[in-house]
PLY file of the C-alpha trace (Angstrom):
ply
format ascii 1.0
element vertex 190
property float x
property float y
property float z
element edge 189
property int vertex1
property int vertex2
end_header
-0.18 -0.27 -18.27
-1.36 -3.83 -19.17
-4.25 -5.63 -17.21
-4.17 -9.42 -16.82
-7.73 -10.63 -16.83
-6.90 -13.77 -14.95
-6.55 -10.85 -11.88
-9.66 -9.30 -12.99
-11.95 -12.30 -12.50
-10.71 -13.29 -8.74
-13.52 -12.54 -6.14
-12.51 -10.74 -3.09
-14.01 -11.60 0.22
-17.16 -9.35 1.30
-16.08 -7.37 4.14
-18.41 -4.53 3.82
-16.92 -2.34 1.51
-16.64 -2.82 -2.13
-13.77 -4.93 -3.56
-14.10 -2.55 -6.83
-15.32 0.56 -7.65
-15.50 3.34 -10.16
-16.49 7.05 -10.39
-17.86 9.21 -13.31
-18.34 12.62 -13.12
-20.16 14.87 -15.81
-22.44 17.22 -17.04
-25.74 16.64 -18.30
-26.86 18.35 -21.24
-28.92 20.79 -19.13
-25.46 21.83 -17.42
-25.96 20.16 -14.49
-23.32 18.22 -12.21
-23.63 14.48 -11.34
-21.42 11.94 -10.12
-22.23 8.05 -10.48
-20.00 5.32 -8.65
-20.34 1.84 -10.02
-19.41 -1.14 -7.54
-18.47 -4.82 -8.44
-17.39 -7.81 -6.42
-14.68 -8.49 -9.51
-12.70 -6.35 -12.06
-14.34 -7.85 -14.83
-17.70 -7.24 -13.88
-16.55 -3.79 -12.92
-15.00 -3.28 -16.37
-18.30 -4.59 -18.08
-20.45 -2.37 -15.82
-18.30 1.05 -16.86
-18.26 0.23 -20.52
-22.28 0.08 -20.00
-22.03 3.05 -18.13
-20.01 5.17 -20.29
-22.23 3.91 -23.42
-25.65 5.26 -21.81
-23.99 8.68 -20.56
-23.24 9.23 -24.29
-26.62 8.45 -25.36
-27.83 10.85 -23.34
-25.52 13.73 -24.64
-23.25 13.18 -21.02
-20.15 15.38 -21.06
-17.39 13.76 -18.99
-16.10 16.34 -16.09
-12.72 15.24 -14.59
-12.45 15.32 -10.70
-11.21 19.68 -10.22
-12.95 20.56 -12.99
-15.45 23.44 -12.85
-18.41 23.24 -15.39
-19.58 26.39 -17.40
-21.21 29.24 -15.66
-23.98 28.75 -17.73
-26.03 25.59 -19.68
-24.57 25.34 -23.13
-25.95 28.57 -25.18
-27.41 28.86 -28.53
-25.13 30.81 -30.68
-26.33 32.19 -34.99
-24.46 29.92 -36.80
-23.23 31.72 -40.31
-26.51 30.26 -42.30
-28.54 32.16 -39.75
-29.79 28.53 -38.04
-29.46 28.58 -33.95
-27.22 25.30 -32.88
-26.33 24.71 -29.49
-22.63 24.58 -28.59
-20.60 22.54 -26.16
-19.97 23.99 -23.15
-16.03 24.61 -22.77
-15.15 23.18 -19.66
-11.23 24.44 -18.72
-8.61 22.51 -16.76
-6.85 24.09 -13.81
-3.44 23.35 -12.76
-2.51 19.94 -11.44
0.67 18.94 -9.53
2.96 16.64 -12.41
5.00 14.22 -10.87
8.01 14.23 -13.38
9.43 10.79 -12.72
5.97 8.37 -13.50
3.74 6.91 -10.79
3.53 8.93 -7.45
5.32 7.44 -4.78
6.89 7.46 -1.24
8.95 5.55 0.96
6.81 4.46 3.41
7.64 4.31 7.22
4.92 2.88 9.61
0.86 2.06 9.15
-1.70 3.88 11.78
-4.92 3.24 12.23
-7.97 5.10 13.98
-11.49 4.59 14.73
-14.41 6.51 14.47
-18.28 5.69 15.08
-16.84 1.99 14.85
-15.37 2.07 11.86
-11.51 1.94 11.33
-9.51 3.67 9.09
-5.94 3.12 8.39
-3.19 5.43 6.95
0.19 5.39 5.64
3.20 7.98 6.75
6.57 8.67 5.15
7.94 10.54 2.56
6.69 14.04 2.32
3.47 12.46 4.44
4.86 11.59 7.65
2.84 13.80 9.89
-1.03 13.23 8.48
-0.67 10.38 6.27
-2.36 9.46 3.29
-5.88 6.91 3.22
-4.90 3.40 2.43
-7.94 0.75 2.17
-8.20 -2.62 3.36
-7.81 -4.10 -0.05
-4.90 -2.56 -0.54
-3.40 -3.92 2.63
-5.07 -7.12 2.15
-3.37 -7.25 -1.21
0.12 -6.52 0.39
0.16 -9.33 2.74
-1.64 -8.30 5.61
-4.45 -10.03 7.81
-6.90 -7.19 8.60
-7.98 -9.52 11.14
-5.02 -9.08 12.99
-4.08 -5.19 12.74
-4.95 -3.21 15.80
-6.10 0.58 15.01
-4.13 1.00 18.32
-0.63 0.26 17.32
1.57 1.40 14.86
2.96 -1.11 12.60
6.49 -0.71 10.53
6.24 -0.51 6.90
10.24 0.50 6.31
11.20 -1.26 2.78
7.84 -1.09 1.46
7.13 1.83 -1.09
3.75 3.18 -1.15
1.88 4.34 -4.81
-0.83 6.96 -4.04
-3.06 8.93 -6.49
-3.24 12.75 -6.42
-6.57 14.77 -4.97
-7.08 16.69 -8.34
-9.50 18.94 -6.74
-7.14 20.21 -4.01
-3.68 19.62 -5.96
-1.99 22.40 -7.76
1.27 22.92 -9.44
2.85 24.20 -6.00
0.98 21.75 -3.52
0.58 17.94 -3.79
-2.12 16.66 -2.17
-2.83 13.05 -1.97
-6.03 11.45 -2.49
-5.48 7.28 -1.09
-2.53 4.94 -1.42
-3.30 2.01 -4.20
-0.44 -0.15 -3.71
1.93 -0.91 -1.10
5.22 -3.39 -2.21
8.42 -4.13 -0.87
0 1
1 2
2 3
3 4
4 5
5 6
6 7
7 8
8 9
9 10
10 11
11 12
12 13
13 14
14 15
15 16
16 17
17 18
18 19
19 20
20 21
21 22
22 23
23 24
24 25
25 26
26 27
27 28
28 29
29 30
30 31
31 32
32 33
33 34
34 35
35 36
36 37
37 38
38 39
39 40
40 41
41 42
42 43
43 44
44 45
45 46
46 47
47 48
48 49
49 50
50 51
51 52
52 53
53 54
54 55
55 56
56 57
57 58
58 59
59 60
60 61
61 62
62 63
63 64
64 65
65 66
66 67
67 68
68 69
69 70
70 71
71 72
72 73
73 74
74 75
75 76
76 77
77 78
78 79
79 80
80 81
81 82
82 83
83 84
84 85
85 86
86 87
87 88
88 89
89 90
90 91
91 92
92 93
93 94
94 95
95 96
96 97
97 98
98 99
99 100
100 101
101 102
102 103
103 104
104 105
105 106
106 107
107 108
108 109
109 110
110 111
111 112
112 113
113 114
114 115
115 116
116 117
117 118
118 119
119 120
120 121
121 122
122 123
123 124
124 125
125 126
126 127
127 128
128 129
129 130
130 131
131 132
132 133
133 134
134 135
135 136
136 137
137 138
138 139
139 140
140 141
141 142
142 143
143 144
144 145
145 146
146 147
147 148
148 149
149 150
150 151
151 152
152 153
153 154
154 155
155 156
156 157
157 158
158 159
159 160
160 161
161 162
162 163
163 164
164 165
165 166
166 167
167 168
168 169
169 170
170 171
171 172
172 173
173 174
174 175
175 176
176 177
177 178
178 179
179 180
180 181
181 182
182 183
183 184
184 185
185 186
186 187
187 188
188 189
């Protein structure tokens, strides 16, 4: 996949939620889980911000943990090397099995855009496909960036998407080999 920095560097207007974001997940040399998200009003400063990111989590002996992974039951363990010296060893952190999509990017046709709102805040979905009865997350930058005016969508009506296709990443903590499991849409096209 190439990246054109011209799209990197184009500000999006604040509406409350980042434009850009990022997540790491690891394991600290103690064993312990974190997650960090990084947010940027650009790409570019987003890029900048991870390569900083990913640059002090090594310094401090960070060991990256995808999303569904399960760290170690225990803190790395000293183990007798063969010239009688203790050295601690990695922690081996094991992958479990993740739905493949054999023909590239995950996709669906997509069929119609609902919305609902809860505690004021409105959240918006795409059906079709294999997804037609719950959906799967889309965010306003994604819509934004396929031609719509959030302005103008009503969480109250149900809008027709037929001819667009949507392009959705997987939930790697709740996919398996027999069960995909969406995580959020990422593009919508037509």
């Amino acid at each position: 996949m190439s990246v054109n920095p011209e799209d990197l560097s184009v500000t999006i207007p604040w509406n409350g939620e980042a434009p850009f974001s990022d997540n790491f997940f690891y394991v600290d040399k103690h064993g312990f889980n974190h997650q960090i998200t990084i947010r940027a009003e650009t790409g570019a400063t987003l890029l900048r911000n991870v390569e900083a990111a990913v640059e002090n989590l090594l310094k401090r002996d960070a060991l990256p943990r995808a999303r569904g992974q399960q760290p170690p039951p225990n803190a790395p363990e000293t183990q007798q090397a063969s010239s009688g010296a203790a050295q601690s060893s990695a922690p081996t952190v094991t992958t479990p099995p993740v739905a493949q999509h054999p023909d590239g990017p995950l996709t669906f046709e997509a069929e119609s855009l609902v919305g609902s709102t809860s505690q004021g805040k409105t959240y918006w979905k795409v059906q079709g496909g294999q997804f037609k009865k719950f959906g799967v997350t889309v965010w306003p930058e994604v819509l934004t960036a396929a031609g719509f005016n959030m302005e103008l969508l009503n969480p109250a009506e149900t809008y027709n998407l037929l001819g667009y296709t949507a392009t959705y990443l997987l939930n790697a903590e709740k996919s398996t080999v027999d069960k995909v499991v969406p995580d959020k849409v990422v593009k919508l096209t037509r």
